[in-house]
C-alpha positions in Angstrom: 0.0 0.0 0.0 1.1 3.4 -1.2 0.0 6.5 1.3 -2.3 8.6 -1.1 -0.2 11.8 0.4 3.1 10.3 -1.1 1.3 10.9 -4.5 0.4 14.3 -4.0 2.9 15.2 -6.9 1.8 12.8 -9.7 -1.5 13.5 -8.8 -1.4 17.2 -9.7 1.1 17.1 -12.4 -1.6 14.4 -13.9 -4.6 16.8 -13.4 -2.6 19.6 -15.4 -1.2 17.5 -18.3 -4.8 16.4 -18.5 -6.2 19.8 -18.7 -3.8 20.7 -21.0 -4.5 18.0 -23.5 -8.5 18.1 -23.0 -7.8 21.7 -23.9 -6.1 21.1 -27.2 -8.3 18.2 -28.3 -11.3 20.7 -27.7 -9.8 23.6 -29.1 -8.3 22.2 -32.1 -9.2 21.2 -35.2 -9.8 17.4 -33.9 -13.1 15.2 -33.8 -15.5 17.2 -31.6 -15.3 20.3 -34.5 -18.6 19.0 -35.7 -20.2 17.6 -32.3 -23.3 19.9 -32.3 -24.8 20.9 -35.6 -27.1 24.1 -35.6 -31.0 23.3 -36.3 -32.0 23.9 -39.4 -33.5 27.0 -39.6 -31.9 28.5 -36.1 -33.4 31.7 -36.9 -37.1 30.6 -37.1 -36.4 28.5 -34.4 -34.8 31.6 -32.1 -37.7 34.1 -32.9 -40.1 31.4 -31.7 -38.5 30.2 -28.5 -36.9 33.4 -27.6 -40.2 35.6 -26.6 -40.9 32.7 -23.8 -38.1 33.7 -21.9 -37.2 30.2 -21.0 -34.4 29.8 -17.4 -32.0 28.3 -17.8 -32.4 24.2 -16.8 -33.0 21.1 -17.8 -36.5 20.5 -19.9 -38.4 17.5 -21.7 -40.8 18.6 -24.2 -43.2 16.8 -24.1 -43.4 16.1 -20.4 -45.9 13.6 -18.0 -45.7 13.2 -14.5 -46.9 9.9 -14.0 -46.8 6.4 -15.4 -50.9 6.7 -15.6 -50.6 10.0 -17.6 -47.5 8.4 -19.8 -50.3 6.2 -20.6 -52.9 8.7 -21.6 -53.9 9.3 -25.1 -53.3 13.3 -25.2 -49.6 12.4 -24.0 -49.1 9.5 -26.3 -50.4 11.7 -29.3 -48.0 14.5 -28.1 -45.6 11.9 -28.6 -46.5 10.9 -32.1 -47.1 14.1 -33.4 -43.5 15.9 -31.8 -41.3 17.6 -31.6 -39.7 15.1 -29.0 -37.0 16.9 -27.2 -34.8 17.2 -24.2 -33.3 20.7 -24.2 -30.6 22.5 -22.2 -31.1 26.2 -21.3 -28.2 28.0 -21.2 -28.0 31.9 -18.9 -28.0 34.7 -21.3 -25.0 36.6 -22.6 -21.4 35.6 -23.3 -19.9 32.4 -23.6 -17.5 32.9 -20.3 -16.3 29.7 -19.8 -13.6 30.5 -16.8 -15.9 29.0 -14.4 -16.6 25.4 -16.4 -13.0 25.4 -16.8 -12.5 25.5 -13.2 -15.0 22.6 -12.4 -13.4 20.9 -15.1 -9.8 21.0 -13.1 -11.5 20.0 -10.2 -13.2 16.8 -12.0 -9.7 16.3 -13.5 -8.2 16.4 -10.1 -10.9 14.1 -8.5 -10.4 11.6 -11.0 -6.1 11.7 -10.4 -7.1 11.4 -6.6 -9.4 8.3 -7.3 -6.7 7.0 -9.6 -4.2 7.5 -7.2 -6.4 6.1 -4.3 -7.2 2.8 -6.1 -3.2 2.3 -7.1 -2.2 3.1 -4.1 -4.3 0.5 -2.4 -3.5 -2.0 -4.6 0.6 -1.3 -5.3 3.6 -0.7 -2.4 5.9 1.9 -3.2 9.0 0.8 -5.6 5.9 -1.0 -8.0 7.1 -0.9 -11.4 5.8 1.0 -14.1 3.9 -1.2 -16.3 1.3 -2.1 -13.1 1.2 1.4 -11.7 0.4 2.5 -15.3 -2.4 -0.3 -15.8 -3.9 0.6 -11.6 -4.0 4.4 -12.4 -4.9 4.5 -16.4 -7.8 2.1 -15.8 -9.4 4.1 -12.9 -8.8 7.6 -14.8 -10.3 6.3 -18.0 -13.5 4.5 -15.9 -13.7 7.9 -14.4 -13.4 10.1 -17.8 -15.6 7.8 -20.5 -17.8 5.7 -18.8 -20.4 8.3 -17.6 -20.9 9.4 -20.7 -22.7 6.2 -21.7 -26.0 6.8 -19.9 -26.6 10.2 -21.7 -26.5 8.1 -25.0 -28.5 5.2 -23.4 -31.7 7.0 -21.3 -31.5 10.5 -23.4 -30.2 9.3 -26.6 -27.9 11.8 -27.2 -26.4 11.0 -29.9 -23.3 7.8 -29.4 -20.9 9.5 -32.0 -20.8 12.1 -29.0 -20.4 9.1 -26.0 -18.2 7.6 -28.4 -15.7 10.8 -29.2 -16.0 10.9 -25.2 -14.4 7.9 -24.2 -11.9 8.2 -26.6 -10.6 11.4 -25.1 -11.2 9.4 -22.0 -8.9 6.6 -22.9 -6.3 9.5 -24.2 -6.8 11.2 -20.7 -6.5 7.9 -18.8 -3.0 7.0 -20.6 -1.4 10.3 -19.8 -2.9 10.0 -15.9 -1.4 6.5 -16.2 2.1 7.7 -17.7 2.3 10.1 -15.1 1.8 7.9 -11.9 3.9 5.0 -14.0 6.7 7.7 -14.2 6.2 9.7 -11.1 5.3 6.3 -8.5 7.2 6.4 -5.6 10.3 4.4 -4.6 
């Protein structure tokens, strides 16, 4: 067993070179360029939506309450006739994205610390690279792709996206891995 506080260094230096690559895979001309289309006609679709003033959330259009009114014939013919959508509302105004990018360096750093949690557990100090690497680069890329399945399976958004996810999951999980392999205490 490996005292998490002895990895206190690999698991920060893995948190940045994670953010750093998450933020060149997102910013560059890589695979999520195309990952949401606009509607087809966003204008029409703006004026319409926009005087109803919608907050921002989470919404299902259509939406029942209950497995009786799920059942109902005025729900099921909403259904039939559509649009069937989940939507996310977004606040007004600029795209800041400072504070995202802070929750997204914490998430990064909660994954190194369960990475280096479940190694550590598992591996003495001295462990050699190649089973540090497969402790830490498993965890990491369980705790970087897998959630994305669910959104694809109950909301059906769309698996090209879940798919694009865990492979920057498995990219993020090698580099966490490289880093503890390297960085694993004698």
């Amino acid at each position: 067993m490996t005292d998490l506080g002895s990895l206190l260094l690999p698991i920060i230096v893995s948190a940045v070179a994670v953010f750093i690559a998450s933020s060149i895979i997102h910013m560059g001309p890589f695979w999520h360029k195309r990952d949401y289309p606009a509607l087809p006609d966003e204008d029409r679709f703006r004026a319409a939506v926009g005087p109803l003033d919608i907050p921002p959330g989470d919404y299902m259009v259509p939406r029942c309450y209950s497995a009786a009114e799920m059942k109902s014939q005025e729900f099921q013919s909403k259904v039939a006739q559509g649009p069937n959508v989940i939507l996310t509302v977004m606040p007004k105004g600029p795209f800041g994205m400072g504070a995202q990018l802070g929750q997204w360096f914490v998430f990064i750093l909660v994954v190194s610390i369960f990475a280096a949690y479940v190694a550590g557990s598992a591996l003495p100090p001295g462990s050699e690279y190649l089973p540090v690497f497969r402790f830490a680069g498993t965890t990491a890329f369980i705790g970087y792709a897998l959630a994305a399945w669910p959104m694809s399976i109950w909301y059906r958004r769309g698996w090209g996206l879940a798919g694009k996810a865990t492979l920057d999951g498995l990219i993020y999980g090698l580099i966490t891995a490289g880093v503890f392999g390297a960085m694993w205490p004698s």
